[in-house]
Backbone atoms as SQL, in Angstrom:
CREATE TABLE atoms (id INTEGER PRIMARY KEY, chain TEXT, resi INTEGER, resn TEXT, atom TEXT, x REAL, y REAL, z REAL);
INSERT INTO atoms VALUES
  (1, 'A', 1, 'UNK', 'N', 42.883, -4.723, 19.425),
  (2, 'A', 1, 'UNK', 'CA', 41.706, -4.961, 18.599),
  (3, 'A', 1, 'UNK', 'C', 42.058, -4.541, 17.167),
  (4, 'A', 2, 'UNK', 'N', 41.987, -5.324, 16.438),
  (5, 'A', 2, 'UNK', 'CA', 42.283, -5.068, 14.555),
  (6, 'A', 2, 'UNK', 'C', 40.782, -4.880, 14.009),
  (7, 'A', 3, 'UNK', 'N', 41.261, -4.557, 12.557),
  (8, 'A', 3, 'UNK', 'CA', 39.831, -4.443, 12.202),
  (9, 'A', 3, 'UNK', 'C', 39.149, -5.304, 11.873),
  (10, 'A', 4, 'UNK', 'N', 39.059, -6.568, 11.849),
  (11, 'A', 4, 'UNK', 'CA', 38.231, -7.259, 11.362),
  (12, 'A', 4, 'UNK', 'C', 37.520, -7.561, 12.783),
  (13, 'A', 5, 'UNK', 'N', 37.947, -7.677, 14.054),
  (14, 'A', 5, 'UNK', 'CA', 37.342, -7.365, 15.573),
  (15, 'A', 5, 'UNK', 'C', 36.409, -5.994, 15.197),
  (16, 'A', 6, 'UNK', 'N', 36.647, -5.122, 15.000),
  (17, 'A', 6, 'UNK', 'CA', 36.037, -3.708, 14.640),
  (18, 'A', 6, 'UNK', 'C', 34.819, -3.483, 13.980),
  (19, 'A', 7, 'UNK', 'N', 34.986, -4.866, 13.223),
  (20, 'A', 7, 'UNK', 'CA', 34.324, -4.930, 11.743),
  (21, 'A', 7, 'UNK', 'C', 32.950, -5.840, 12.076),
  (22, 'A', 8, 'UNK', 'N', 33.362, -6.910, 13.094),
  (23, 'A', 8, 'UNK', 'CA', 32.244, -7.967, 13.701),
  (24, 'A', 8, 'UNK', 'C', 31.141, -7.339, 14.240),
  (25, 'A', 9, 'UNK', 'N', 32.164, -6.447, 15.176),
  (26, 'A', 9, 'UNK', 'CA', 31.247, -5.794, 16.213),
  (27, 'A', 9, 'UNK', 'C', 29.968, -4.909, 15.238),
  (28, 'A', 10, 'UNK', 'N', 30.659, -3.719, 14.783),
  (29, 'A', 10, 'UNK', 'CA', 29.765, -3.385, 14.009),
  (30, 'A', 10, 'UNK', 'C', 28.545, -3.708, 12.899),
  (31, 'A', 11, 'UNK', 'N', 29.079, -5.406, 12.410),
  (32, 'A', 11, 'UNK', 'CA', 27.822, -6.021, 11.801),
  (33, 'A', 11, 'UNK', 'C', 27.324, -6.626, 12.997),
  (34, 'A', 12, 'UNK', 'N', 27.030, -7.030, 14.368),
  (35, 'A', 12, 'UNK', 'CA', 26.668, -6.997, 15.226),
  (36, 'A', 12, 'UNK', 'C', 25.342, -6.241, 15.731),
  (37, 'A', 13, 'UNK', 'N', 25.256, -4.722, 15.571),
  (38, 'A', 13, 'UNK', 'CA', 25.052, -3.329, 15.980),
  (39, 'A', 13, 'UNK', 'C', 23.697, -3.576, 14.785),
  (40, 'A', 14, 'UNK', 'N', 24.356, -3.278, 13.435),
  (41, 'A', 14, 'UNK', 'CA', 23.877, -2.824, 12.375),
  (42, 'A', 14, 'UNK', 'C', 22.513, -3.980, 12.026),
  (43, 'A', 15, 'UNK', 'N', 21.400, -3.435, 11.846),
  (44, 'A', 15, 'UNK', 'CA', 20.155, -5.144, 11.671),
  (45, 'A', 15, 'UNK', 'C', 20.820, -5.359, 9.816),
  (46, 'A', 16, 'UNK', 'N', 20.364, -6.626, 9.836),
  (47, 'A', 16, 'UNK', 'CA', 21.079, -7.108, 8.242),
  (48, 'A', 16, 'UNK', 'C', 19.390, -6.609, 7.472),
  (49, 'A', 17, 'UNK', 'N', 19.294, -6.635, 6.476),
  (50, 'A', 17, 'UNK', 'CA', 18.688, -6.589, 5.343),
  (51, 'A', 17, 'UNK', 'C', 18.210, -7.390, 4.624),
  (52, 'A', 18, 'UNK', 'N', 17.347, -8.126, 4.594),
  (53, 'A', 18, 'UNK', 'CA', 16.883, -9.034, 3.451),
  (54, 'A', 18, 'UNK', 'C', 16.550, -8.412, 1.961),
  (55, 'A', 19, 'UNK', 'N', 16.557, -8.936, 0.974),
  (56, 'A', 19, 'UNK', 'CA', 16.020, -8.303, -0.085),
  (57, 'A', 19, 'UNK', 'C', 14.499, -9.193, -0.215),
  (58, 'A', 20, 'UNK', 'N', 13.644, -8.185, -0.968),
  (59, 'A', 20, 'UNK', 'CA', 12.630, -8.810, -1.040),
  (60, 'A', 20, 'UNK', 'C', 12.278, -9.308, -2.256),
  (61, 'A', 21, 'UNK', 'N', 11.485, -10.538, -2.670),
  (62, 'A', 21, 'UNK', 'CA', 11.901, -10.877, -4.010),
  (63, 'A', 21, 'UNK', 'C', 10.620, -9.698, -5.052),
  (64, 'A', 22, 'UNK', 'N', 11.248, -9.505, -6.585),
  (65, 'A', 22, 'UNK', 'CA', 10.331, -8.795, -6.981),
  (66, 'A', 22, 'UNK', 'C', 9.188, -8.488, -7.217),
  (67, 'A', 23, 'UNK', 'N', 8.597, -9.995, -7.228),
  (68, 'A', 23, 'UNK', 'CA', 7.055, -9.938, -7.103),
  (69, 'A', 23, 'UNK', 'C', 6.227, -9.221, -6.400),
  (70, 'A', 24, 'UNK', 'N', 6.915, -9.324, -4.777),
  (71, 'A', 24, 'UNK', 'CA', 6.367, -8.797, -4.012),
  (72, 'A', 24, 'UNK', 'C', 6.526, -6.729, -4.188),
  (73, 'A', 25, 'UNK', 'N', 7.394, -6.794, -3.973),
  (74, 'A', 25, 'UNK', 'CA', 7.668, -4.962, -4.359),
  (75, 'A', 25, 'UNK', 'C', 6.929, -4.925, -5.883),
  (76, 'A', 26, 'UNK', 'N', 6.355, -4.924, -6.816),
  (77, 'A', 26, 'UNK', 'CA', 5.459, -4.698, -7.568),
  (78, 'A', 26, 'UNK', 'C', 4.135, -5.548, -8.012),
  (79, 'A', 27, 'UNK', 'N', 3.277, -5.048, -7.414),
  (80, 'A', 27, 'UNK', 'CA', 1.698, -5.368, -7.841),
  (81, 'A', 27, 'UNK', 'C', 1.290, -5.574, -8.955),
  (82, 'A', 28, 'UNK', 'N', 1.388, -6.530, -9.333),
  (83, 'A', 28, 'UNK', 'CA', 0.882, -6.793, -10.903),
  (84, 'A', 28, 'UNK', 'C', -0.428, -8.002, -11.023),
  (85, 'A', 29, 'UNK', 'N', -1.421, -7.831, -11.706),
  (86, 'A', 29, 'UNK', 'CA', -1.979, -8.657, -12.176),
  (87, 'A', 29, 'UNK', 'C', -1.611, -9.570, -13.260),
  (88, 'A', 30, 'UNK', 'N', -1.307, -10.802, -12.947),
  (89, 'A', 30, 'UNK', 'CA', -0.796, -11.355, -13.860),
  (90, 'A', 30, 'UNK', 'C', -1.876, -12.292, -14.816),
  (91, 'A', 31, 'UNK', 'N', -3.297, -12.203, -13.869),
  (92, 'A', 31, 'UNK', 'CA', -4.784, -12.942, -15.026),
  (93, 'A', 31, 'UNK', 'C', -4.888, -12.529, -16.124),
  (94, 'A', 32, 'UNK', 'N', -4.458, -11.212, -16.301),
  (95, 'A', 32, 'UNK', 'CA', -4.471, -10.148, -17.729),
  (96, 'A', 32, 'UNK', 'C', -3.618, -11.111, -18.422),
  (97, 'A', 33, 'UNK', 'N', -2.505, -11.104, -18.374),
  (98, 'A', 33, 'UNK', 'CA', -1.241, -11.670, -18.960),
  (99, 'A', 33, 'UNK', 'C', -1.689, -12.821, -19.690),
  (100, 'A', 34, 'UNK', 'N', -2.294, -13.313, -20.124),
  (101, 'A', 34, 'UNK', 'CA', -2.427, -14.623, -21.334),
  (102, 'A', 34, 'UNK', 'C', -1.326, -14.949, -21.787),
  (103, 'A', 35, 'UNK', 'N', -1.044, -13.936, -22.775),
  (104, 'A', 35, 'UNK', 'CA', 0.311, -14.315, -24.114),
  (105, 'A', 35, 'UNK', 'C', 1.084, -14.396, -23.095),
  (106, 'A', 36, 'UNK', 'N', 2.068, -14.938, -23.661),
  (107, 'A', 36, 'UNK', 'CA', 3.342, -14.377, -22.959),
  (108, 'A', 36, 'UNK', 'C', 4.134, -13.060, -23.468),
  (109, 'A', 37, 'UNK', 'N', 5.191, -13.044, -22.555),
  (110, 'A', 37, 'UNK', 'CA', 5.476, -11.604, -22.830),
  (111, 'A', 37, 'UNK', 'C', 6.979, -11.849, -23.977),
  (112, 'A', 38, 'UNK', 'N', 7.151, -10.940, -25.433),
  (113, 'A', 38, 'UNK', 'CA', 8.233, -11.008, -26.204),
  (114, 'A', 38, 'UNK', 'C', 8.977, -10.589, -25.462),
  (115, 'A', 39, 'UNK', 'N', 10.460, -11.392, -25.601),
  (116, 'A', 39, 'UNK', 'CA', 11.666, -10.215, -25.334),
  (117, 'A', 39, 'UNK', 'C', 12.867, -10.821, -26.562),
  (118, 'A', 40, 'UNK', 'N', 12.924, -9.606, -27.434),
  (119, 'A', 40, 'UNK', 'CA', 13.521, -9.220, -28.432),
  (120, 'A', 40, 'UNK', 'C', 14.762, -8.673, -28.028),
  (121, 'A', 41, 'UNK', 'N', 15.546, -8.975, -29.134),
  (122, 'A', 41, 'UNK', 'CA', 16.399, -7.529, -29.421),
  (123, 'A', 41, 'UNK', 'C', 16.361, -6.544, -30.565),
  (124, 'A', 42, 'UNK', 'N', 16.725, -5.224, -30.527),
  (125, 'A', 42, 'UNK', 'CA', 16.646, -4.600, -31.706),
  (126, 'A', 42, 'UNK', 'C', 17.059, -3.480, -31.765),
  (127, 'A', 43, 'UNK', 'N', 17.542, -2.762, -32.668),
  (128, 'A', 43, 'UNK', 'CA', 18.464, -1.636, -33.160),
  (129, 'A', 43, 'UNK', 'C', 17.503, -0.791, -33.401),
  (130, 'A', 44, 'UNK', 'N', 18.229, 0.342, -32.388),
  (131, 'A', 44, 'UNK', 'CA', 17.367, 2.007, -32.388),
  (132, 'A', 44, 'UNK', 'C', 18.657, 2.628, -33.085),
  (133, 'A', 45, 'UNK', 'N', 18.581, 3.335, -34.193),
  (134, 'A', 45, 'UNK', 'CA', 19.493, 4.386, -34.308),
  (135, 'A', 45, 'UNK', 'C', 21.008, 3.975, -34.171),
  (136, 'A', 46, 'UNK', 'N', 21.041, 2.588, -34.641),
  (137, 'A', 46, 'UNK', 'CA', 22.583, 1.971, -35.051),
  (138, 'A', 46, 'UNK', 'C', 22.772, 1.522, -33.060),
  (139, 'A', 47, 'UNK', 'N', 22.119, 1.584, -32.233),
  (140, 'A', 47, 'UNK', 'CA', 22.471, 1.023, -30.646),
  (141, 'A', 47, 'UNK', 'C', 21.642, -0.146, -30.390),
  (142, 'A', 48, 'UNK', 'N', 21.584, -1.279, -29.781),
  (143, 'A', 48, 'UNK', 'CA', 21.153, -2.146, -29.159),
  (144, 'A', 48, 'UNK', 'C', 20.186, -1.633, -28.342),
  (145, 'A', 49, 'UNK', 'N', 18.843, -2.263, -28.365),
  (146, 'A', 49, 'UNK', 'CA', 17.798, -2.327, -27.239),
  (147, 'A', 49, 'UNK', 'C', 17.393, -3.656, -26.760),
  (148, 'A', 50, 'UNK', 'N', 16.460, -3.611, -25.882),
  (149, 'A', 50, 'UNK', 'CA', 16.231, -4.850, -25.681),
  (150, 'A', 50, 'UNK', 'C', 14.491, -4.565, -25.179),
  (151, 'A', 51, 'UNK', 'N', 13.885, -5.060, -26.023),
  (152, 'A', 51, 'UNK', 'CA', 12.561, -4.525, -26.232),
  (153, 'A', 51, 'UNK', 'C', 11.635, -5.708, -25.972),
  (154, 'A', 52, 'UNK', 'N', 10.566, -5.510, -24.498),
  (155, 'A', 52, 'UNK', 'CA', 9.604, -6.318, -24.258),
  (156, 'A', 52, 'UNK', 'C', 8.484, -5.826, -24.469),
  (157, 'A', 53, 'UNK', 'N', 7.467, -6.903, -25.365),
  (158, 'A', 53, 'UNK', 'CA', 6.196, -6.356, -25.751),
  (159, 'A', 53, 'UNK', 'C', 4.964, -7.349, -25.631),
  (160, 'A', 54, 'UNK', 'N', 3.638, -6.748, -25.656),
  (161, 'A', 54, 'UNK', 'CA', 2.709, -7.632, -25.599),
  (162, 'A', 54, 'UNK', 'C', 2.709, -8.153, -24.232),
  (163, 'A', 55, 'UNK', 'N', 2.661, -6.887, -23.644),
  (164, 'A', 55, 'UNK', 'CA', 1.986, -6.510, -21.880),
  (165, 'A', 55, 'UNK', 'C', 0.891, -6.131, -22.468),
  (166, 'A', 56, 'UNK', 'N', 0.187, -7.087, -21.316),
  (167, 'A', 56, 'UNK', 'CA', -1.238, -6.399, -21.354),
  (168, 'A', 56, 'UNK', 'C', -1.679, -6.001, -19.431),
  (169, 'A', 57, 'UNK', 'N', -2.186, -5.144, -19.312),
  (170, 'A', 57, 'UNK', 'CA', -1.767, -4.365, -18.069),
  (171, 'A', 57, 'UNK', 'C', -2.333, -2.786, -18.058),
  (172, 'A', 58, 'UNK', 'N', -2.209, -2.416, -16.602),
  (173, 'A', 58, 'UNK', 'CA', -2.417, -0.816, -16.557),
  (174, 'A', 58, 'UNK', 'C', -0.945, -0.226, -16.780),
  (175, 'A', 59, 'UNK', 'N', -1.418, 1.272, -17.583),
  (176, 'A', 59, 'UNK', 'CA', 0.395, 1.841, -17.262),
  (177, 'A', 59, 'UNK', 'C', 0.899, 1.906, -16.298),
  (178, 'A', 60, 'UNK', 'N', 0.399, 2.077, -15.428),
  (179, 'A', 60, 'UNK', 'CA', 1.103, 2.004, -13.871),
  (180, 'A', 60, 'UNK', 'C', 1.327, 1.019, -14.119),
  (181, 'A', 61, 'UNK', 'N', 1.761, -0.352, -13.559),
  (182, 'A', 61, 'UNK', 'CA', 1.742, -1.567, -13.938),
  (183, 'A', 61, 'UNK', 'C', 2.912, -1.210, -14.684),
  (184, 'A', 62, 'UNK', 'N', 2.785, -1.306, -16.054),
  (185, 'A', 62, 'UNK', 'CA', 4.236, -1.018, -17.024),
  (186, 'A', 62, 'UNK', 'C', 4.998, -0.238, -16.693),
  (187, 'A', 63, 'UNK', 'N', 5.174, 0.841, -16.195),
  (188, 'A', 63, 'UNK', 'CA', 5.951, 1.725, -15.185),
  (189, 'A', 63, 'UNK', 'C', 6.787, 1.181, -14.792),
  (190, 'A', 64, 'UNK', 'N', 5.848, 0.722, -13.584),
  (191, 'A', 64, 'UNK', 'CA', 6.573, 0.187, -12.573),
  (192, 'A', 64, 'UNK', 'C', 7.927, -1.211, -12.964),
  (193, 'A', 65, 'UNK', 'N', 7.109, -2.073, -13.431),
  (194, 'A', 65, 'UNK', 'CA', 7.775, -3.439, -14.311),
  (195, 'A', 65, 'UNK', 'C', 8.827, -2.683, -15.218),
  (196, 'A', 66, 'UNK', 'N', 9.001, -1.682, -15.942),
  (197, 'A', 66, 'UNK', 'CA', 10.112, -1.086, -16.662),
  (198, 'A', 66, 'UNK', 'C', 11.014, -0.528, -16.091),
  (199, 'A', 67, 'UNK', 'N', 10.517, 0.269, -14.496),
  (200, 'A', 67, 'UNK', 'CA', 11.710, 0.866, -13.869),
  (201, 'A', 67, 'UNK', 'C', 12.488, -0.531, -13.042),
  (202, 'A', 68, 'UNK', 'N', 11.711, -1.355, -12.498),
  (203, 'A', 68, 'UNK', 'CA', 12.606, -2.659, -12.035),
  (204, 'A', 68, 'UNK', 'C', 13.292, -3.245, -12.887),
  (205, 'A', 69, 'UNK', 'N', 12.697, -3.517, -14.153),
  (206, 'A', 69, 'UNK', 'CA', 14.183, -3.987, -15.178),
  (207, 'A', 69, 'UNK', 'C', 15.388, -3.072, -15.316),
  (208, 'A', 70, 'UNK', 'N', 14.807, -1.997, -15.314),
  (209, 'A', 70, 'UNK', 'CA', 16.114, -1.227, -15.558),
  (210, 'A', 70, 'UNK', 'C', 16.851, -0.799, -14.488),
  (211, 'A', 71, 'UNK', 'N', 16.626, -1.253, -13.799),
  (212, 'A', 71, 'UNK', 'CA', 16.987, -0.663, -12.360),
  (213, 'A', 71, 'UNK', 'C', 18.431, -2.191, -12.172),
  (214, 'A', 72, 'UNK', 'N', 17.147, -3.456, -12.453),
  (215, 'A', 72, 'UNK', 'CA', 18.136, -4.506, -12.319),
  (216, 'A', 72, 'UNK', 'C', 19.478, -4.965, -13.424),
  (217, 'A', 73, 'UNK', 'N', 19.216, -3.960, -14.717),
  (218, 'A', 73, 'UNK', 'CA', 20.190, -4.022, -15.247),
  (219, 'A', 73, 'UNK', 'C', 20.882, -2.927, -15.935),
  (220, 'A', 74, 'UNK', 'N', 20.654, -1.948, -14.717),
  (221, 'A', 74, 'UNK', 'CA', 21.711, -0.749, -14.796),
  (222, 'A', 74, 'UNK', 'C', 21.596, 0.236, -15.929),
  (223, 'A', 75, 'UNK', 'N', 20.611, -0.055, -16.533),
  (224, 'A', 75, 'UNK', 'CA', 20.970, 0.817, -17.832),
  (225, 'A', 75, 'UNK', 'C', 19.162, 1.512, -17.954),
  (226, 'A', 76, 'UNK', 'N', 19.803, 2.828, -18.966),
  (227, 'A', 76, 'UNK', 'CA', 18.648, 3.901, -19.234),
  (228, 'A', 76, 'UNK', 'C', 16.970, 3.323, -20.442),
  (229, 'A', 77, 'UNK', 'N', 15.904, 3.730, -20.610),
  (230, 'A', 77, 'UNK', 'CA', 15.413, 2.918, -21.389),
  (231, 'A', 77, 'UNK', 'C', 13.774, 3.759, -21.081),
  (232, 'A', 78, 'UNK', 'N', 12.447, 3.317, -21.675),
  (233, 'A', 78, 'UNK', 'CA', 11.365, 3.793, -21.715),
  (234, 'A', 78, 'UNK', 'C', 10.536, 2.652, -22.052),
  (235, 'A', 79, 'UNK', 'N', 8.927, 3.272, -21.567),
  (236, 'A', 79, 'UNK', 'CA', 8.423, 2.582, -21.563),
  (237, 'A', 79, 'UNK', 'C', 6.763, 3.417, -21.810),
  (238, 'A', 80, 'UNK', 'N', 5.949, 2.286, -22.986),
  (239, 'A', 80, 'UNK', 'CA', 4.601, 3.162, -23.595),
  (240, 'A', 80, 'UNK', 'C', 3.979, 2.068, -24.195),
  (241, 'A', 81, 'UNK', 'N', 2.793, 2.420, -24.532),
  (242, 'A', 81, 'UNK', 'CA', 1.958, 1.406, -25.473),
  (243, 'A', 81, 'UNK', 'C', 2.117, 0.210, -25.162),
  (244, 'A', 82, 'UNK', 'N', 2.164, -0.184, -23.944),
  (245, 'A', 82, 'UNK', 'CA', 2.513, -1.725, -23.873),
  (246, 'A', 82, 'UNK', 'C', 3.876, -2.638, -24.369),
  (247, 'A', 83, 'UNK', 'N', 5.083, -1.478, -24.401),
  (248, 'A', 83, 'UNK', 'CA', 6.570, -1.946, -24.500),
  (249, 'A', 83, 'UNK', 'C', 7.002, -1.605, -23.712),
  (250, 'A', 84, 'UNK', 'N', 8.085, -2.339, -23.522),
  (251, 'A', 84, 'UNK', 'CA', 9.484, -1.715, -22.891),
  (252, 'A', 84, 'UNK', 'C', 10.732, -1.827, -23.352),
  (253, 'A', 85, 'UNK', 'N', 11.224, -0.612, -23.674),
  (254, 'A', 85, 'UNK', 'CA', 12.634, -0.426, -23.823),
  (255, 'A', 85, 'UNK', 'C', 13.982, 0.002, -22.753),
  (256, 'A', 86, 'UNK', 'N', 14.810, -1.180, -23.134),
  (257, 'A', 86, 'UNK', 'CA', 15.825, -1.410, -22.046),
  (258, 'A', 86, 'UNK', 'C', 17.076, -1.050, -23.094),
  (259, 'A', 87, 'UNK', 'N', 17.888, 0.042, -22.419),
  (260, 'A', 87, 'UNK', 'CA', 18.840, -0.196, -23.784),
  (261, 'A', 87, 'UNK', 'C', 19.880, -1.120, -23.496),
  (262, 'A', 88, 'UNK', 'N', 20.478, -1.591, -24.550),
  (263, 'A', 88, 'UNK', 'CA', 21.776, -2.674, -24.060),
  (264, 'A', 88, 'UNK', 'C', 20.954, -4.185, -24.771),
  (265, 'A', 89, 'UNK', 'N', 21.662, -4.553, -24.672),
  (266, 'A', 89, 'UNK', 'CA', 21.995, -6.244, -24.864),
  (267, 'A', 89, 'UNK', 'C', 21.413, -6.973, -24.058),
  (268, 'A', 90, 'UNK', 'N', 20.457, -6.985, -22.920),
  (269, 'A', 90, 'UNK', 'CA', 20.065, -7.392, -21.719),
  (270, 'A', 90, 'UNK', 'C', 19.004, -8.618, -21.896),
  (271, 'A', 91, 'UNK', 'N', 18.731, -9.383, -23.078),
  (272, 'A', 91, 'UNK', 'CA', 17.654, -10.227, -23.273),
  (273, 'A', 91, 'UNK', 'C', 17.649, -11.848, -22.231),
  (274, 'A', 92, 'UNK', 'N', 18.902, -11.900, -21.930),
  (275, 'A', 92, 'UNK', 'CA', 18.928, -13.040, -21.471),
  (276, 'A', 92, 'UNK', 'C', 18.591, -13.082, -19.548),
  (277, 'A', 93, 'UNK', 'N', 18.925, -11.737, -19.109),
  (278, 'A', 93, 'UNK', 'CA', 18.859, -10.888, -17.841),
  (279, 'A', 93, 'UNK', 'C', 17.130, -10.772, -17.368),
  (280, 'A', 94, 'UNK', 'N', 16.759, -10.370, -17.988),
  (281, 'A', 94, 'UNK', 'CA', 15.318, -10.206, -18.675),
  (282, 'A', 94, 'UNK', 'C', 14.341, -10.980, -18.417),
  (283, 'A', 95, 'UNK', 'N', 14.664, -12.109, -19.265),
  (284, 'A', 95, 'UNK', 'CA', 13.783, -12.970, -19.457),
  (285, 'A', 95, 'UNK', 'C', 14.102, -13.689, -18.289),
  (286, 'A', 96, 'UNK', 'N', 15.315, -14.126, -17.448),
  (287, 'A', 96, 'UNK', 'CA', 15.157, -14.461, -16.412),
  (288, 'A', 96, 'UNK', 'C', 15.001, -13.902, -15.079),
  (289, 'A', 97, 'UNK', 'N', 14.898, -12.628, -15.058),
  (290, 'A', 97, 'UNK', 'CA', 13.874, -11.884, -14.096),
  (291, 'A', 97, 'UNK', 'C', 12.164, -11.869, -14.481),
  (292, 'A', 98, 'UNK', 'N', 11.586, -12.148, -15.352),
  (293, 'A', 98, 'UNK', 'CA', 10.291, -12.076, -15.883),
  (294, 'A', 98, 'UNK', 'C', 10.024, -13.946, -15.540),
  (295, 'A', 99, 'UNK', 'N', 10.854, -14.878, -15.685),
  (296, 'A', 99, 'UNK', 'CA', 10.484, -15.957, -15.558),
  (297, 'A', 99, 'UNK', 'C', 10.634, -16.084, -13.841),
  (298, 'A', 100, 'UNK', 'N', 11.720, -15.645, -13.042),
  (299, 'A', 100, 'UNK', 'CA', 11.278, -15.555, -11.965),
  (300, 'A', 100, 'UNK', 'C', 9.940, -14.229, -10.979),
  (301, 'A', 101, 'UNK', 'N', 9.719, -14.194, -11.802),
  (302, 'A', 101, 'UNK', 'CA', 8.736, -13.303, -11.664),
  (303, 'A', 101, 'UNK', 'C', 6.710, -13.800, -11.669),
  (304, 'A', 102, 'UNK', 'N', 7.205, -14.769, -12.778),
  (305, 'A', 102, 'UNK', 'CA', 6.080, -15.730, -12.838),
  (306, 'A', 102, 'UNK', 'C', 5.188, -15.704, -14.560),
  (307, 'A', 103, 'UNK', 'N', 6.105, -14.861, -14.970),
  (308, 'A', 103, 'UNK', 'CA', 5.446, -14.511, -16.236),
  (309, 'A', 103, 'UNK', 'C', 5.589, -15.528, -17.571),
  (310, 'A', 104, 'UNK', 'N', 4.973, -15.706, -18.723),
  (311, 'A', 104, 'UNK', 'CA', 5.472, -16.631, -19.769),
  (312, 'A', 104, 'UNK', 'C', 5.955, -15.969, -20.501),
  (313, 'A', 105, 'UNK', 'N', 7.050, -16.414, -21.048),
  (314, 'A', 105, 'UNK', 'CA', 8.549, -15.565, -21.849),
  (315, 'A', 105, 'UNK', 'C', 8.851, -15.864, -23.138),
  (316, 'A', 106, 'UNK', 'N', 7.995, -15.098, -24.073),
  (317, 'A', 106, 'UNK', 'CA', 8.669, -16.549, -25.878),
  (318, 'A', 106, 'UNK', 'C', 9.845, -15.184, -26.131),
  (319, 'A', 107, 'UNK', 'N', 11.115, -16.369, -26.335),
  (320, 'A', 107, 'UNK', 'CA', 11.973, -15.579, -26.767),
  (321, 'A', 107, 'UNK', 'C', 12.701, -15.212, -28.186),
  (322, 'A', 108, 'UNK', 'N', 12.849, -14.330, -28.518),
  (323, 'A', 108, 'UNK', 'CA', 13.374, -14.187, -29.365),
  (324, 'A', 108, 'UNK', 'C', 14.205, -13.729, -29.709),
  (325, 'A', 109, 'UNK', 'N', 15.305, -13.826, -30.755),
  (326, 'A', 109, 'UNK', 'CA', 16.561, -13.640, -31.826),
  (327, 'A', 109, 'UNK', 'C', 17.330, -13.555, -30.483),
  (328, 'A', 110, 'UNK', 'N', 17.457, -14.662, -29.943),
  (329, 'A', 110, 'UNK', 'CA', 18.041, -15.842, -28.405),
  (330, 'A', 110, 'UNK', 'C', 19.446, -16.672, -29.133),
  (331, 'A', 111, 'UNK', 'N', 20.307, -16.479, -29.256),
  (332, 'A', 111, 'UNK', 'CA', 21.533, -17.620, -29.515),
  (333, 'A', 111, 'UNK', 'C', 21.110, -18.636, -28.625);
C-alpha cells in the first residue's frame, strides 16, 4: 500500500466540506443599500488602502462585512462611520466579492 492508497482511504473517512457562499454567513439588509457602495483607493500615511464607503447599515452589519473582506484578502484594516478600510491594493478583489454578494459597486480610480 503507497501513499496515495493511504491518502484515498483517508479522504474516504474524513466528510468533505462545502464552503458556504458569503451572503449566506452574513446577514445583511440590503433594502437600506440604495447607492451603491464606493470602492476607492487611497493613501494613509504614504501606504495604500482600499477604502469602501457609503454603507448604509447597522454597525454590526459593517463589522461583520469588514471582517469578511479582510479575512478574504488577507490583510489588516478598520472599520467606522460607514467605511471600510482594507489595507493594500485590493479594489478589484473587492468589488468582486461585493458584486457577488449582490451589492451595486461604482468604482473608482479603477485602471
Amino acid at each position: 500500500m503507497d501513499w496515495r492508497d493511504k491518502l484515498n482511504e483517508v479522504k474516504s473517512i474524513v466528510p468533505q466540506v462545502e464552503e458556504t457562499p458569503a451572503s449566506t454567513i452574513i446577514k445583511l439588509d440590503k433594502k437600506r443599500q440604495v447607492e451603491p457602495l464606493r470602492v476607492e483607493l487611497d493613501k494613509r500615511n504614504g501606504k495604500l488602502a482600499t477604502l469602501v464607503t457609503d454603507f448604509k447599515g447597522k454597525d454590526d452589519e459593517l463589522k461583520d462585512l469588514a471582517k469578511l473582506l479582510k479575512v478574504k484578502c488577507g490583510a489588516g484594516g478598520s472599520s467606522r462611520d460607514g467605511e471600510i478600510l482594507v489595507q493594500g491594493d485590493f479594489r478589484v478583489k473587492i468589488a468582486e466579492i461585493l458584486l457577488g454578494m449582490g451589492f451595486k459597486v461604482k468604482k473608482i480610480n479603477f485602471k
